[in-house]
C-alpha positions in Angstrom: -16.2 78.3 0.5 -17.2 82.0 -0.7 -18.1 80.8 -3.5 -20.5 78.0 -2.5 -22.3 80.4 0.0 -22.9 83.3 -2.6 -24.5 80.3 -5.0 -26.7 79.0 -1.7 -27.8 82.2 -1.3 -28.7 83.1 -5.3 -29.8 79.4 -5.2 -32.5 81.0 -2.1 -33.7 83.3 -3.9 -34.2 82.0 -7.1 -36.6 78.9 -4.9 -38.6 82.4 -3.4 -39.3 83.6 -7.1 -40.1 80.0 -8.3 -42.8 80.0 -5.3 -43.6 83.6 -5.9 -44.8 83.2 -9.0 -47.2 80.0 -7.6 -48.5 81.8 -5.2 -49.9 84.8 -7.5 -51.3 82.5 -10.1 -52.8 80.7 -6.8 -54.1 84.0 -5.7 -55.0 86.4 -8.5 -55.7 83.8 -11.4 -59.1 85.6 -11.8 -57.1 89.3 -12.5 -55.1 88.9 -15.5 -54.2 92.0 -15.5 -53.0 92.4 -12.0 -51.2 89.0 -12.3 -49.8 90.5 -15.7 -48.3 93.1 -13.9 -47.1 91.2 -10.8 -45.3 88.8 -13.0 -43.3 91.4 -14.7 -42.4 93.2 -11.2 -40.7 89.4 -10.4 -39.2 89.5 -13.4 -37.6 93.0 -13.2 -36.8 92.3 -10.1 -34.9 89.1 -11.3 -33.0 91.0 -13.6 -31.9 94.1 -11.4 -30.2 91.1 -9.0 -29.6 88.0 -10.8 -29.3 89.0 -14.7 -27.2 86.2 -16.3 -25.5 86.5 -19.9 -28.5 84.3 -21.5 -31.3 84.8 -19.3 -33.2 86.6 -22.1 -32.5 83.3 -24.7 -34.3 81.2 -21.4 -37.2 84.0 -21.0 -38.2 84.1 -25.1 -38.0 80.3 -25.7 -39.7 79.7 -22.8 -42.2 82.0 -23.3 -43.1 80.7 -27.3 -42.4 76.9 -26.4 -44.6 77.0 -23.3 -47.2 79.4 -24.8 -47.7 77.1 -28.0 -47.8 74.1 -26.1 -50.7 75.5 -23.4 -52.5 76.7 -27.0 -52.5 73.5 -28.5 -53.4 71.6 -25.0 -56.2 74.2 -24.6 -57.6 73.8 -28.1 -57.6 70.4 -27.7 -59.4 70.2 -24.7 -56.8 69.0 -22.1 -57.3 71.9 -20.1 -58.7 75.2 -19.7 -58.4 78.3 -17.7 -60.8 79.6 -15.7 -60.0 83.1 -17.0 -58.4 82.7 -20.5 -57.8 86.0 -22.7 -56.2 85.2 -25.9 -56.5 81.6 -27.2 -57.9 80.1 -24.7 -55.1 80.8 -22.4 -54.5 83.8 -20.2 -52.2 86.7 -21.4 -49.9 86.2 -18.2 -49.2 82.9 -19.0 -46.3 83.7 -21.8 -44.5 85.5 -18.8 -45.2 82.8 -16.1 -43.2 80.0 -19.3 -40.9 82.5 -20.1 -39.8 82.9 -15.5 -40.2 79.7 -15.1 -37.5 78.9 -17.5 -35.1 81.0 -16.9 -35.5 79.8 -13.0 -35.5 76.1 -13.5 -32.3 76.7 -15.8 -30.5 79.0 -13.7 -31.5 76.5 -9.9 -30.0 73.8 -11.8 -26.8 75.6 -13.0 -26.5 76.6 -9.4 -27.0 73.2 -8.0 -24.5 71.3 -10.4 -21.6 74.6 -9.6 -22.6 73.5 -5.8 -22.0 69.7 -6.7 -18.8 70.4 -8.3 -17.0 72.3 -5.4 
């Protein structure tokens, strides 16, 4: 029962960074440099509390994958950013792939360790 209660309450806080991170790219999309900054506060933060064994594996190849496929998506006109600052995308953007990763991993670790008690 210890168990399931400490993952509940990681699994809260991980859903608060998740939303965290929307609502700054909702708010400051126009600062890139602010946002830049924000998102690596959440991710600090992340890793001061919640640091897992491969959370930096998550954070890199999220960061490339996601990067790469908002360059090519950009460049082909699927979308753009209202203000982009390297490649048509902005420079937060490889720390918003890499979080978001790491996140989405780590809530559905958390969710399957809940299943399985």
């Amino acid at each position: 029962m210890l168990l399931t209660k400490k993952l509940e309450i990681e699994l809260f806080f991980e859903i608060i960074l998740f939303f965290a991170g929307v609502v700054i790219i909702t708010i400051f999309f126009n600062n890139n440099i602010l946002l830049t900054f924000l998102f690596i506060v959440i991710g600090v933060i992340r890793k001061i509390f919640w640091h897992k064994k491969h959370d930096v594996y998550y954070f890199v190849c999220g960061a490339i994958i996601g990067s790469l496929a908002e360059i090519i998506c950009v460049y082909f006109g699927v979308w753009q950013y209202a203000n982009p600052s390297f490649l048509g995308v902005p420079m937060w953007s490889p720390l918003a792939w890499g979080l978001v990763t790491m996140l989405v991993i780590q809530i559905a670790e958390k969710f399957i360790k809940m299943k399985m008690k």
